[in-house]
PDB file of the backbone (N, CA, C, O) and the ligand in Angstrom, with CONECT records:
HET     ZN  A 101       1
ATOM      1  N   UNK A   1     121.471 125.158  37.556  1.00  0.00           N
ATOM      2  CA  UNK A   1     121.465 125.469  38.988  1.00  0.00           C
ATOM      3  C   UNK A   1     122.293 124.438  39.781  1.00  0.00           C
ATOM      4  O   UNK A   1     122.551 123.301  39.389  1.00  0.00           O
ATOM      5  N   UNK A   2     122.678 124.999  40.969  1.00  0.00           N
ATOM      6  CA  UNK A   2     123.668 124.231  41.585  1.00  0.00           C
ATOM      7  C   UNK A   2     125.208 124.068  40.802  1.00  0.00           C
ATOM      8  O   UNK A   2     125.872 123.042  40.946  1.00  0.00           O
ATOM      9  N   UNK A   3     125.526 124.857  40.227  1.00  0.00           N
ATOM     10  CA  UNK A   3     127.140 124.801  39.637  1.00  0.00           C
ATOM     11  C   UNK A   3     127.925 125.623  40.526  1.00  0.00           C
ATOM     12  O   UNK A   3     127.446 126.688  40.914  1.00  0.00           O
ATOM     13  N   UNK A   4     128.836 125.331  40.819  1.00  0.00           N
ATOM     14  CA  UNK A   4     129.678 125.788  41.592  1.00  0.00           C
ATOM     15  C   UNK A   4     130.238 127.955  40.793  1.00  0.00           C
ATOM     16  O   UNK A   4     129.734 128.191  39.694  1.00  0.00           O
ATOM     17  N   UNK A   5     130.583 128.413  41.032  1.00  0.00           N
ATOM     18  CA  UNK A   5     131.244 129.314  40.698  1.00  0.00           C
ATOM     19  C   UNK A   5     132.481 129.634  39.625  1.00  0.00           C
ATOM     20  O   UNK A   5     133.663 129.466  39.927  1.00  0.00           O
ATOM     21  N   UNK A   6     132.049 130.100  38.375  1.00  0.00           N
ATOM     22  CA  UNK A   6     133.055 129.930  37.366  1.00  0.00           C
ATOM     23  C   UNK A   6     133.908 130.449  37.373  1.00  0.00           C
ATOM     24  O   UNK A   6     134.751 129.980  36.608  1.00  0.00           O
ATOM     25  N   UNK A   7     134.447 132.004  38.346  1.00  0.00           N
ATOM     26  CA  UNK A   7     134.955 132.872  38.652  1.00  0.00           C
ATOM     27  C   UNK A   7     136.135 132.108  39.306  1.00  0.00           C
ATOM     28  O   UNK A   7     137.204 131.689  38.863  1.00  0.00           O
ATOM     29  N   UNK A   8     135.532 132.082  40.548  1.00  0.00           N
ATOM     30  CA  UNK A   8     136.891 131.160  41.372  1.00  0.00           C
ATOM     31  C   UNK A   8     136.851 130.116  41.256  1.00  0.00           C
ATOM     32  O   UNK A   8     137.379 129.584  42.232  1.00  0.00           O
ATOM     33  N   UNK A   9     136.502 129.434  40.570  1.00  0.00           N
ATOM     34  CA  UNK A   9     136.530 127.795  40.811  1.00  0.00           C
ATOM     35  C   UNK A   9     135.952 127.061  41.637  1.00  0.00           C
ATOM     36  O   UNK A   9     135.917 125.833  41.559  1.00  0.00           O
ATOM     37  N   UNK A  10     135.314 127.906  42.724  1.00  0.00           N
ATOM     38  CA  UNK A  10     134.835 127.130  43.608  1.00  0.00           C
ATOM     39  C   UNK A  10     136.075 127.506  45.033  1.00  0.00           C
ATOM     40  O   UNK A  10     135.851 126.924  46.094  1.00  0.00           O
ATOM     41  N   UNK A  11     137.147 128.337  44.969  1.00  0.00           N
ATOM     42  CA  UNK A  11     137.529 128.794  45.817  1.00  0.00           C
ATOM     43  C   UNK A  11     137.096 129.035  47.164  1.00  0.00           C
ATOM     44  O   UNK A  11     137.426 128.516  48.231  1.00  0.00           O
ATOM     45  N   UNK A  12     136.205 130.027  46.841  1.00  0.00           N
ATOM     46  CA  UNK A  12     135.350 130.663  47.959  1.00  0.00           C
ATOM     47  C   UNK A  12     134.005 129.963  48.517  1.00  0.00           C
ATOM     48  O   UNK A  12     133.023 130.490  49.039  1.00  0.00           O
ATOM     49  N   UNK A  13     134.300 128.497  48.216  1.00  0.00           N
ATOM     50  CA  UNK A  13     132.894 127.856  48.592  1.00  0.00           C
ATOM     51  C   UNK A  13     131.835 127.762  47.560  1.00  0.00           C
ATOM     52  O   UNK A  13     131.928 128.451  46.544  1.00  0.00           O
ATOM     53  N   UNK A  14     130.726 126.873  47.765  1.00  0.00           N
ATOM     54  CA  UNK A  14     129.382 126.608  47.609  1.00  0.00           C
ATOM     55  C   UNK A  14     129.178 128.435  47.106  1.00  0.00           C
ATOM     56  O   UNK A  14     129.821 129.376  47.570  1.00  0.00           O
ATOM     57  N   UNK A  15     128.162 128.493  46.113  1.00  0.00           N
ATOM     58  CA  UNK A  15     127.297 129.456  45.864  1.00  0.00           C
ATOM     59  C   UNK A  15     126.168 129.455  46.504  1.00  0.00           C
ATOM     60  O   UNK A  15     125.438 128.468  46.586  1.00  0.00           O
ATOM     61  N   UNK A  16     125.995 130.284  46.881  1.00  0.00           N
ATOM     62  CA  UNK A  16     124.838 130.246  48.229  1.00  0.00           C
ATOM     63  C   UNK A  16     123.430 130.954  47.534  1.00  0.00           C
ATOM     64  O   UNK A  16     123.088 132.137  47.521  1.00  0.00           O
ATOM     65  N   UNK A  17     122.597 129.447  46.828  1.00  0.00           N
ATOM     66  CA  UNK A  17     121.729 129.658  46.142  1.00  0.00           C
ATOM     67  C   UNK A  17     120.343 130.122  46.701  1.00  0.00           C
ATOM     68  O   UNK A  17     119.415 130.705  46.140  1.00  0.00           O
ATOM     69  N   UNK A  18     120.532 129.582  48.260  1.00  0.00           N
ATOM     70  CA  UNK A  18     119.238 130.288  48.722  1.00  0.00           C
ATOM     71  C   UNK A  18     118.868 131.572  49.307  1.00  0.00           C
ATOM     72  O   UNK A  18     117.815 131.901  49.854  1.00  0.00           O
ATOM     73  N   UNK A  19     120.134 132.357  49.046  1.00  0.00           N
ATOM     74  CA  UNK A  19     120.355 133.389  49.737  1.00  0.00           C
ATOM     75  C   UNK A  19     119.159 134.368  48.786  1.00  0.00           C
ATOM     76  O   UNK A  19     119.061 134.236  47.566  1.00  0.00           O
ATOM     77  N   UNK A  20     118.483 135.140  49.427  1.00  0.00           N
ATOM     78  CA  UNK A  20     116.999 135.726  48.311  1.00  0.00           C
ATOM     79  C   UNK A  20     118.096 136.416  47.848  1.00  0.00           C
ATOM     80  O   UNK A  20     119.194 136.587  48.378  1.00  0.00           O
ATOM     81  N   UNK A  21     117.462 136.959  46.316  1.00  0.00           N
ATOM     82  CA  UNK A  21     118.134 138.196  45.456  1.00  0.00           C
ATOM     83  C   UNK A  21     118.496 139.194  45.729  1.00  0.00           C
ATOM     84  O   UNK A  21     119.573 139.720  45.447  1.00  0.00           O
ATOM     85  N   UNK A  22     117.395 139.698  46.485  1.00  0.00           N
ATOM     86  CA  UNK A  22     117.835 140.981  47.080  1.00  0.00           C
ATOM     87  C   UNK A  22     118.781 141.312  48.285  1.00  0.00           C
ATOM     88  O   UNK A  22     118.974 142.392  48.843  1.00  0.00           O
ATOM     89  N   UNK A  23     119.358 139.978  48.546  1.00  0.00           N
ATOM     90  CA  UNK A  23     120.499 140.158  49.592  1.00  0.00           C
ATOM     91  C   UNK A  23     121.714 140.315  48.772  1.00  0.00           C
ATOM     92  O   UNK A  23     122.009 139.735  47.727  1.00  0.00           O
ATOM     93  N   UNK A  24     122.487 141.377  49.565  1.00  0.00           N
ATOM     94  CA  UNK A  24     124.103 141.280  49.306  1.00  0.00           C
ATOM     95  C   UNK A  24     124.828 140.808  49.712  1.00  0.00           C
ATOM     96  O   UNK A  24     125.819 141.406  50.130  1.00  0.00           O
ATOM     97  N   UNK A  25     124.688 139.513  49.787  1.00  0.00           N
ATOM     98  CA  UNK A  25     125.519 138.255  50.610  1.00  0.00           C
ATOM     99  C   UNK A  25     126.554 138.445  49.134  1.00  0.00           C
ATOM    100  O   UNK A  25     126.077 138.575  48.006  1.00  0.00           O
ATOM    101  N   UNK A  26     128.323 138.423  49.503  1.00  0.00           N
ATOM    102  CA  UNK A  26     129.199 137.855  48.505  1.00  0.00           C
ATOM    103  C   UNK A  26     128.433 136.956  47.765  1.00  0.00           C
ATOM    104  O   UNK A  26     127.869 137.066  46.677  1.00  0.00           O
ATOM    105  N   UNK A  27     128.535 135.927  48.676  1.00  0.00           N
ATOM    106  CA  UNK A  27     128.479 134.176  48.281  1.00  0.00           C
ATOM    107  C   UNK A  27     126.733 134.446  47.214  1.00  0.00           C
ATOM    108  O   UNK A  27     126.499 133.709  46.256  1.00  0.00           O
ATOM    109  N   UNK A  28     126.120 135.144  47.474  1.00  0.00           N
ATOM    110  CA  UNK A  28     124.867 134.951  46.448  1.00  0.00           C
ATOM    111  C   UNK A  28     125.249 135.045  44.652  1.00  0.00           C
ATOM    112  O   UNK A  28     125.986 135.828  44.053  1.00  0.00           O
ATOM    113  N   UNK A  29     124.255 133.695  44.057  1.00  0.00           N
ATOM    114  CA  UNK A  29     123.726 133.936  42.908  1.00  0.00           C
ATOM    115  C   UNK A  29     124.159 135.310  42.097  1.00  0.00           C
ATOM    116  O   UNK A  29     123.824 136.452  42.412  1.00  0.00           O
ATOM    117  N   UNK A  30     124.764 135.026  41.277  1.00  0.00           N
ATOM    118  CA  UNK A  30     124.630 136.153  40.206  1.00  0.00           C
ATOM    119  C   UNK A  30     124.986 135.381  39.004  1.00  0.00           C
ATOM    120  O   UNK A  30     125.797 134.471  39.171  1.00  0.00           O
ATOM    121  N   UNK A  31     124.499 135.595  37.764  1.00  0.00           N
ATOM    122  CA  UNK A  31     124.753 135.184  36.369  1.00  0.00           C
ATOM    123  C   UNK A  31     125.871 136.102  35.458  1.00  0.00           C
ATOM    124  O   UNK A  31     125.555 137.214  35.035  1.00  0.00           O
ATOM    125  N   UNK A  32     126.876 135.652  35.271  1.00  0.00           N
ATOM    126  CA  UNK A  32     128.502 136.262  34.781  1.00  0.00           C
ATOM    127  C   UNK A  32     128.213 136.004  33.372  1.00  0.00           C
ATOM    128  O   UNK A  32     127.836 134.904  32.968  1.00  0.00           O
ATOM    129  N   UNK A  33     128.358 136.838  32.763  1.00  0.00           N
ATOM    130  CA  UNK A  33     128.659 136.967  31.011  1.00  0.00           C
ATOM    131  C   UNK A  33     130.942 136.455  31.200  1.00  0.00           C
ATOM    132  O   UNK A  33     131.979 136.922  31.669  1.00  0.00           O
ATOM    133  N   UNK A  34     130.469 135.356  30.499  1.00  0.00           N
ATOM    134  CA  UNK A  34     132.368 135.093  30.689  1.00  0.00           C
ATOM    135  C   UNK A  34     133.020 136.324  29.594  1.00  0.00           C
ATOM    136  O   UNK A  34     133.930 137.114  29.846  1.00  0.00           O
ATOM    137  N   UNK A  35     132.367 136.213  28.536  1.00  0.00           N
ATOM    138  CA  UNK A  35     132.936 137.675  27.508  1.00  0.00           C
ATOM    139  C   UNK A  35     131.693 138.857  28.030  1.00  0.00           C
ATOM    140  O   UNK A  35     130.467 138.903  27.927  1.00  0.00           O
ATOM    141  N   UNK A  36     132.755 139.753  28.634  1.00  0.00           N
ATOM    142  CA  UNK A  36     131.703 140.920  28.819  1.00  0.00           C
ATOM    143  C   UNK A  36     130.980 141.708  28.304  1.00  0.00           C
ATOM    144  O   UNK A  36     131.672 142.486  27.647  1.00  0.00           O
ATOM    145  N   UNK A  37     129.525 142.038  28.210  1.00  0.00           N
ATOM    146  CA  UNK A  37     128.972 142.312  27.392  1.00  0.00           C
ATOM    147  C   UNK A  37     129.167 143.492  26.698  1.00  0.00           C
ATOM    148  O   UNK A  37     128.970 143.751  25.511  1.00  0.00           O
ATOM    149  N   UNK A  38     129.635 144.255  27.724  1.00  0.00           N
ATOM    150  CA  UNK A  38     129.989 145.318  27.121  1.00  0.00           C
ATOM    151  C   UNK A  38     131.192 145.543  26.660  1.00  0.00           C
ATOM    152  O   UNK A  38     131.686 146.661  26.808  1.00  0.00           O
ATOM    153  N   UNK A  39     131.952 144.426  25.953  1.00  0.00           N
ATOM    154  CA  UNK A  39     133.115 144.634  25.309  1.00  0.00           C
ATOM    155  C   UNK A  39     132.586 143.669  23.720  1.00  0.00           C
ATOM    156  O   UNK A  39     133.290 143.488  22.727  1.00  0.00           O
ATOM    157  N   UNK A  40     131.145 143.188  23.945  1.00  0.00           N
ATOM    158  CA  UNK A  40     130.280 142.524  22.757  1.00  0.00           C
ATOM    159  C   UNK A  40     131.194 142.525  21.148  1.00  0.00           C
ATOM    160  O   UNK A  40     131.600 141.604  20.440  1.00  0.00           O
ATOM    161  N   UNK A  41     131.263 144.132  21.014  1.00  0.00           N
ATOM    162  CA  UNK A  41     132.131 144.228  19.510  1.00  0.00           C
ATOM    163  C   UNK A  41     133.466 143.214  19.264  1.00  0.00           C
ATOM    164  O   UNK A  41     133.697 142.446  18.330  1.00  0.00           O
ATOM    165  N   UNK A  42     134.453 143.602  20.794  1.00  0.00           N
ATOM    166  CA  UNK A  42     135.810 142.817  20.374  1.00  0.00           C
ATOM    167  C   UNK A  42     135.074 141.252  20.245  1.00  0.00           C
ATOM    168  O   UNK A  42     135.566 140.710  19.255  1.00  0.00           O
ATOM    169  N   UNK A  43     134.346 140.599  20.723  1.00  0.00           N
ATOM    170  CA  UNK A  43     134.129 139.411  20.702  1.00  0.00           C
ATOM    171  C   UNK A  43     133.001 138.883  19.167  1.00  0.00           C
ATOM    172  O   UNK A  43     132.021 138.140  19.106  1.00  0.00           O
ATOM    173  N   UNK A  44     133.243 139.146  18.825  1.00  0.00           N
ATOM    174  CA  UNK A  44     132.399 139.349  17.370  1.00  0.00           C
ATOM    175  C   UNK A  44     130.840 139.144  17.578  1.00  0.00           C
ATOM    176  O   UNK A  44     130.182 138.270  17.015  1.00  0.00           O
ATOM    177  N   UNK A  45     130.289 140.198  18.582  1.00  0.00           N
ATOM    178  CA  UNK A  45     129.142 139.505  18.601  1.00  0.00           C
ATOM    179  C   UNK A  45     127.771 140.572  18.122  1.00  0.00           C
ATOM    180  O   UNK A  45     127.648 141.681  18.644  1.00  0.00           O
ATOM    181  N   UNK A  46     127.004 140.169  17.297  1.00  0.00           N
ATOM    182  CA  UNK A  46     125.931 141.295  16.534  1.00  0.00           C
ATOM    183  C   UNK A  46     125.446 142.386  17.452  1.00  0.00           C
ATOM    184  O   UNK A  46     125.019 143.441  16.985  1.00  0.00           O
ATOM    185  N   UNK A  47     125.497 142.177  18.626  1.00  0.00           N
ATOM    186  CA  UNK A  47     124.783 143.411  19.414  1.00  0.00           C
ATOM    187  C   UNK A  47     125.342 143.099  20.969  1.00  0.00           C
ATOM    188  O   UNK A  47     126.008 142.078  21.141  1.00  0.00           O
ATOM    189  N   UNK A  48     124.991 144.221  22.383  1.00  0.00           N
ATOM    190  CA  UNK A  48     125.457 143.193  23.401  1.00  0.00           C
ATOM    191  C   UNK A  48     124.353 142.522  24.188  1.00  0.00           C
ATOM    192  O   UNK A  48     124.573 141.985  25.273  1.00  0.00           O
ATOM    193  N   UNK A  49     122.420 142.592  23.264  1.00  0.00           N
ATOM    194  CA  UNK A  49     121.865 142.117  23.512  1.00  0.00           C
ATOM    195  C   UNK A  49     122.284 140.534  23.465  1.00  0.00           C
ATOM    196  O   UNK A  49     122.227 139.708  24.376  1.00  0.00           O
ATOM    197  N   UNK A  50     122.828 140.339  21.787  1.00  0.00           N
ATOM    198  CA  UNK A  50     123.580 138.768  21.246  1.00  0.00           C
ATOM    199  C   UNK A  50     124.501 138.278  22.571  1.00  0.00           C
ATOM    200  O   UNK A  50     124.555 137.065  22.776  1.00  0.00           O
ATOM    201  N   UNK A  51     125.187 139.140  23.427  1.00  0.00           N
ATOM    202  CA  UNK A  51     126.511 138.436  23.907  1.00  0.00           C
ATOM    203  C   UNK A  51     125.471 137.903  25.486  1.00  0.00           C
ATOM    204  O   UNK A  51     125.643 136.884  26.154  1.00  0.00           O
ATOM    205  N   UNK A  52     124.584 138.838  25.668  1.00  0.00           N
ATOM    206  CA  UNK A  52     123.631 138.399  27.100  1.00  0.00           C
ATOM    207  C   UNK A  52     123.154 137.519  26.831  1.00  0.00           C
ATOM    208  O   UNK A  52     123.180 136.559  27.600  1.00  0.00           O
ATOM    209  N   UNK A  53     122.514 137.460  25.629  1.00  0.00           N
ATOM    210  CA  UNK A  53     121.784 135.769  25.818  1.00  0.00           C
ATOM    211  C   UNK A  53     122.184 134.654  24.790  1.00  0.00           C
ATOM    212  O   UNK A  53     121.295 134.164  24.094  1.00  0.00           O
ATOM    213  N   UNK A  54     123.205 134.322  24.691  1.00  0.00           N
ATOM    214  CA  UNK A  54     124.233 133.517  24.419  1.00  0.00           C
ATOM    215  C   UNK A  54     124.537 132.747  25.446  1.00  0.00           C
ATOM    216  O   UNK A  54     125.500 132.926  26.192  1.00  0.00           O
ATOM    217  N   UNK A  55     123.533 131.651  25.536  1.00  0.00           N
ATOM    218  CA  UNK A  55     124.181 131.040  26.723  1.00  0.00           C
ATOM    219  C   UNK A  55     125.283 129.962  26.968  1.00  0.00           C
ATOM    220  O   UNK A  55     125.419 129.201  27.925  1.00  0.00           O
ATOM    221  N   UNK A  56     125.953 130.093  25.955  1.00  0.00           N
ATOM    222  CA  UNK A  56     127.251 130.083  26.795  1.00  0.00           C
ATOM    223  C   UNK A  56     128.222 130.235  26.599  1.00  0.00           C
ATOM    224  O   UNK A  56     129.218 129.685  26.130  1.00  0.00           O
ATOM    225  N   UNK A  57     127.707 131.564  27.236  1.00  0.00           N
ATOM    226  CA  UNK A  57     128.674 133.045  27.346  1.00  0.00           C
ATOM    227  C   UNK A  57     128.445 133.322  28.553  1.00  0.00           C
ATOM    228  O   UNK A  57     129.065 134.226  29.113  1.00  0.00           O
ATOM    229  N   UNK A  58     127.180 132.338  29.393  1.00  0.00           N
ATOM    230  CA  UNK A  58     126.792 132.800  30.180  1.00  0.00           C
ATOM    231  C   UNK A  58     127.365 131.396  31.934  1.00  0.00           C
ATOM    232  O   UNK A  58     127.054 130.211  31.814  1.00  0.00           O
ATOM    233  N   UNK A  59     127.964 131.772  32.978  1.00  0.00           N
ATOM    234  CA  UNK A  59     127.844 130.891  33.751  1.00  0.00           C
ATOM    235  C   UNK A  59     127.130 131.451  35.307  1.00  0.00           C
ATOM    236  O   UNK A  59     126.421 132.456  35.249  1.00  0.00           O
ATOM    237  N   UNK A  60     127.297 130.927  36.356  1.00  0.00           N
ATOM    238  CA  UNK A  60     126.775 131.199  37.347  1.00  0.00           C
ATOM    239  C   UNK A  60     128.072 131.438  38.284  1.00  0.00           C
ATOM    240  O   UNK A  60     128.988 130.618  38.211  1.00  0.00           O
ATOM    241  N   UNK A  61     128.177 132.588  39.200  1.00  0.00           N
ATOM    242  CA  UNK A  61     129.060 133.272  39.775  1.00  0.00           C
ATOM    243  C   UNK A  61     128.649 133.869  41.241  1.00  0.00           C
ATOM    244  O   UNK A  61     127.499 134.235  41.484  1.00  0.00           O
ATOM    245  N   UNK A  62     129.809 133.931  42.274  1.00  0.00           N
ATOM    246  CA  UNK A  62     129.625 134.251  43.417  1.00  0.00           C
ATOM    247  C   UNK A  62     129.449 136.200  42.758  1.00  0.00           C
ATOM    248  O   UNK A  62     129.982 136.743  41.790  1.00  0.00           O
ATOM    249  N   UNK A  63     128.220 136.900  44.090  1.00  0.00           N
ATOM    250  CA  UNK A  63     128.136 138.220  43.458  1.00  0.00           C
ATOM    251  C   UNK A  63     129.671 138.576  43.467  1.00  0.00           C
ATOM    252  O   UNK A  63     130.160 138.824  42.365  1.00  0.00           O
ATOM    253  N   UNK A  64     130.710 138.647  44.861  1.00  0.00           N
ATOM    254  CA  UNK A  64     131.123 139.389  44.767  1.00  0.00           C
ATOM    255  C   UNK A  64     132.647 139.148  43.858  1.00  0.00           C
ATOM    256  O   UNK A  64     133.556 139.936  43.597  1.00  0.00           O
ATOM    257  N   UNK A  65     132.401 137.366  43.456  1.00  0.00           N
ATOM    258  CA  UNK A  65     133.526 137.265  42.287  1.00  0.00           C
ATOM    259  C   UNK A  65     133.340 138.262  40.977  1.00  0.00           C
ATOM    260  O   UNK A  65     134.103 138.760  40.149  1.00  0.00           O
ATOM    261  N   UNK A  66     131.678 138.286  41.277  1.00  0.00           N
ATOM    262  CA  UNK A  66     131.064 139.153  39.277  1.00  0.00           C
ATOM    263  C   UNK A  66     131.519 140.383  39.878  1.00  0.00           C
ATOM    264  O   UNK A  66     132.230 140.918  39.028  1.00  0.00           O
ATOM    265  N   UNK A  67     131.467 141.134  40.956  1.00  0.00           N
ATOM    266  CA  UNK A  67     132.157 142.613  40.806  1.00  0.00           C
ATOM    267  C   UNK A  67     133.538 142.676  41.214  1.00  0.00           C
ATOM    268  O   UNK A  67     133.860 143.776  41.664  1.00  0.00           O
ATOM    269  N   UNK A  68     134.474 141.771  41.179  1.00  0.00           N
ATOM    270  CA  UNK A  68     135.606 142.288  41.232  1.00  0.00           C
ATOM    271  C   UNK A  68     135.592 141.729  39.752  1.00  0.00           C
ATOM    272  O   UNK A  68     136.258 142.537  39.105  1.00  0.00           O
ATOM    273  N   UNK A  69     135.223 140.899  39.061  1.00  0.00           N
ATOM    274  CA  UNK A  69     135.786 140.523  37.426  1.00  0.00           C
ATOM    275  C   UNK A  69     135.357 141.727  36.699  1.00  0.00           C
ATOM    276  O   UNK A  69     136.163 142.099  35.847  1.00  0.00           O
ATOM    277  N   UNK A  70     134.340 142.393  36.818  1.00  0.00           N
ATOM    278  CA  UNK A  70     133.759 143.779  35.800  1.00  0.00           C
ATOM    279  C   UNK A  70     133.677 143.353  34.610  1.00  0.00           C
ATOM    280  O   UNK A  70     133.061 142.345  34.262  1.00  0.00           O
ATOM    281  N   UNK A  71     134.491 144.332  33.684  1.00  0.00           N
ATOM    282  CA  UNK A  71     134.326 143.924  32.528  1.00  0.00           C
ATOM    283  C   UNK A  71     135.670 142.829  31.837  1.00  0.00           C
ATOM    284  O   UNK A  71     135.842 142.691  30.626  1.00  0.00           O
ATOM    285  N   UNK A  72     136.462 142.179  32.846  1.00  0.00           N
ATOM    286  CA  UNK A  72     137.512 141.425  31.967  1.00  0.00           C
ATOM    287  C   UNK A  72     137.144 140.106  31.636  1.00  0.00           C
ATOM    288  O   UNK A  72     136.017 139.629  31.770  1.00  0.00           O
ATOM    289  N   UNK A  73     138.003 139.619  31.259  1.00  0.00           N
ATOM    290  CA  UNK A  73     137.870 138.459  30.687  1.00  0.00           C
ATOM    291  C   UNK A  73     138.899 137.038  31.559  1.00  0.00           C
ATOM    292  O   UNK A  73     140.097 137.291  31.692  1.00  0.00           O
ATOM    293  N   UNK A  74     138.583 136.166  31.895  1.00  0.00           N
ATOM    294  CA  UNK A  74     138.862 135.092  32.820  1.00  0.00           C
ATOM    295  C   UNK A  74     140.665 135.625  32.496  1.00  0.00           C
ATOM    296  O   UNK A  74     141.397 136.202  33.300  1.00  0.00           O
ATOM    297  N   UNK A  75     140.979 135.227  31.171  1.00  0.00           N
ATOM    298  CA  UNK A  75     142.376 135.822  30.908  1.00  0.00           C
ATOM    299  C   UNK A  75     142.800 136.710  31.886  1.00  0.00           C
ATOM    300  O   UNK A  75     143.442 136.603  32.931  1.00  0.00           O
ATOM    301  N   UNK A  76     142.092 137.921  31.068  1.00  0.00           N
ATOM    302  CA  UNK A  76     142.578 138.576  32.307  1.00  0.00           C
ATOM    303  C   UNK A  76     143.028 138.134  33.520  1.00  0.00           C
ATOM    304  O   UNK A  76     144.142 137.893  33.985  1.00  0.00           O
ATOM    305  N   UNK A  77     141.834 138.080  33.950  1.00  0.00           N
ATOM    306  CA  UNK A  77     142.192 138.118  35.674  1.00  0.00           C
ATOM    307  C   UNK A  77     143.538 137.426  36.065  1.00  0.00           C
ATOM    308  O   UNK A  77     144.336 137.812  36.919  1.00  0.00           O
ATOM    309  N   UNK A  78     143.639 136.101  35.101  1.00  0.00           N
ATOM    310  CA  UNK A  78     144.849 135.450  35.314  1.00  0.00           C
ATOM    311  C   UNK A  78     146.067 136.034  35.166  1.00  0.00           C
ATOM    312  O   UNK A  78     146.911 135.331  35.722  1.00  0.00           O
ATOM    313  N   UNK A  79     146.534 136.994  34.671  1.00  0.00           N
ATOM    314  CA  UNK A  79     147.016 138.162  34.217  1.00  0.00           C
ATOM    315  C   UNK A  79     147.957 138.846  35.539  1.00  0.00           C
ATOM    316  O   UNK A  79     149.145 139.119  35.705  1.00  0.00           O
ATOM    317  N   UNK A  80     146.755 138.941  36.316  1.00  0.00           N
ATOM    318  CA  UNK A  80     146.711 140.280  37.270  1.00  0.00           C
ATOM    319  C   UNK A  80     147.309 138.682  38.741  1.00  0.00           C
ATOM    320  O   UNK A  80     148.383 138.531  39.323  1.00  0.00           O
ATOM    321  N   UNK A  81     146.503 138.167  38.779  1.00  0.00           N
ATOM    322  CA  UNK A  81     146.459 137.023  39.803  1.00  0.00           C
ATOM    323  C   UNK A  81     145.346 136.800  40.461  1.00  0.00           C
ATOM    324  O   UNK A  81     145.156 137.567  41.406  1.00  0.00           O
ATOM    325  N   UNK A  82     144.345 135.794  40.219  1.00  0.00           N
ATOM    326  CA  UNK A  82     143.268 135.801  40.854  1.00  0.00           C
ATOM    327  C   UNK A  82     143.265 135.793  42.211  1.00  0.00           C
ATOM    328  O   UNK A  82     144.081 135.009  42.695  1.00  0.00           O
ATOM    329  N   UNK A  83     142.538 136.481  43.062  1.00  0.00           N
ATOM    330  CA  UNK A  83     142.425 136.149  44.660  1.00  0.00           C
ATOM    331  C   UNK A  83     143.650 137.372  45.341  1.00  0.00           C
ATOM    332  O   UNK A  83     143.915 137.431  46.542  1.00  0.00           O
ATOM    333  N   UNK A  84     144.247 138.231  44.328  1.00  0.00           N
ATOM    334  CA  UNK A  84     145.060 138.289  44.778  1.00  0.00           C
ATOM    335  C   UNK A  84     144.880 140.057  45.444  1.00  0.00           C
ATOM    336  O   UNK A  84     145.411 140.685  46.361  1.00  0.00           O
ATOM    337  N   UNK A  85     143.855 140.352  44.416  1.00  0.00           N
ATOM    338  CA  UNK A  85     143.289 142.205  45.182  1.00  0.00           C
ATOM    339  C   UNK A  85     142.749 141.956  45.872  1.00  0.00           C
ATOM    340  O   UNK A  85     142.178 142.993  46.209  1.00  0.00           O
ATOM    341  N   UNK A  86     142.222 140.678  46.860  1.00  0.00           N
ATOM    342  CA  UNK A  86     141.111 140.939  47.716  1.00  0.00           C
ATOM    343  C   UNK A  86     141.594 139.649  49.033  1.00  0.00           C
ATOM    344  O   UNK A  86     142.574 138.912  48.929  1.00  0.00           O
ATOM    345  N   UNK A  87     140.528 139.659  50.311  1.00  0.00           N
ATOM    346  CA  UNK A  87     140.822 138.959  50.877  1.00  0.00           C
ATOM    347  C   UNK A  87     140.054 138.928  51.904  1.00  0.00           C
ATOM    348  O   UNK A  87     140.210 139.410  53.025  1.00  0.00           O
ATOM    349  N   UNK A  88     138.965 138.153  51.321  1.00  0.00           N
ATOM    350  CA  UNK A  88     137.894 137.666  51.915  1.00  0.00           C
ATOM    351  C   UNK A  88     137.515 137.398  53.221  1.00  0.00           C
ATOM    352  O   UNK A  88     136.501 137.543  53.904  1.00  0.00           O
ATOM    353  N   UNK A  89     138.839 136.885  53.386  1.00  0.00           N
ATOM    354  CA  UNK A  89     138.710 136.209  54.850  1.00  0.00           C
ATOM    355  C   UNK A  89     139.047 137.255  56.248  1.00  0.00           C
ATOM    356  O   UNK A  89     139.228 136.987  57.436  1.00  0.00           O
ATOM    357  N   UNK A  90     139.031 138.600  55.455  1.00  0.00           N
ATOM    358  CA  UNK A  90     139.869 139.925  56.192  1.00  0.00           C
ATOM    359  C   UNK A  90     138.999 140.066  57.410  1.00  0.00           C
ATOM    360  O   UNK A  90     139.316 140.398  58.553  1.00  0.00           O
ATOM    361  N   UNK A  91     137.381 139.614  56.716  1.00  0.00           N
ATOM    362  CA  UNK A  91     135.826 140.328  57.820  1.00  0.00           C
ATOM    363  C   UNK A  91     135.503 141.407  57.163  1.00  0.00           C
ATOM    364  O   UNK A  91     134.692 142.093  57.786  1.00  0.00           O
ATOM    365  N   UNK A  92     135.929 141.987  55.779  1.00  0.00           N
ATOM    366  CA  UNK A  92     135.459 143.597  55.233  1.00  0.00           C
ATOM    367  C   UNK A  92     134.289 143.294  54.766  1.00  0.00           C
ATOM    368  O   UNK A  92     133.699 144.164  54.126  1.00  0.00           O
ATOM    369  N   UNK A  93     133.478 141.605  55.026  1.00  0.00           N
ATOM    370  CA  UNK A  93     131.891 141.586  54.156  1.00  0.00           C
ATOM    371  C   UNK A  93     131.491 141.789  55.623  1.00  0.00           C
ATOM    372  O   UNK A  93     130.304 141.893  55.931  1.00  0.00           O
TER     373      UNK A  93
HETATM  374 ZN    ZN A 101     133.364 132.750  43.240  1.00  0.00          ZN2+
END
C-alpha cells in the first residue's frame, strides 16, 4: 500500500487510496495483473487463476490507467505511446 501507480509511473499523480471502492474516481485503487490474465496461456502460466495470484504479476494502478491498459502488456502500451489516446486533463472525468 501506498505505491505509486505502475501504469503511468506516477504520471497522473498520487493514487488516491482513500477514495472508497465503490467510487469511480480515475485516480482510485485498483490492483493490475502486469501479464494479463486473460492472456495466462501465452505467459506460461497453469491456469488464469495461477496468473491472479502470482503476486508479482500483480501491482497497484490508477482505475482508469487499468482500463485503458485492458488486456496488454506494459510493452505494449509502449508500442502504441503511453498517455497518448487519452487526455486527462481535457475535464471528460
Ligand atoms: Zn496511473
Amino acid at each position: 500500500m501506498g505505491a505509486g501507480c505502475g501504469i503511468c509511473h506516477g504520471r497522473l499523480g498520487p493514487i488516491h487510496y482513500d477514495e472508497p471502492s465503490d467510487n469511480d474516481h480515475p485516480l482510485s485503487f485498483v490492483i493490475d495483473e502486469i501479464k494479463p490474465v486473460s492472456r495466462w496461456k501465452e505467459f506460461g502460466y497453469a491456469s488464469p487463476e495461477a496468473a491472479a495470484q502470482d503476486w508479482s504479476n500483480l501491482q497497484a494502478a490508477h482505475r482508469c490507467c487499468n482500463a485503458w491498459k485492458r488486456d496488454r502488456t506494459e510493452e505494449e502500451l509502449r508500442t502504441i505511446g503511453i498517455g497518448k489516446k487519452r487526455d486527462v486533463t481535457s475535464g471528460d472525468w
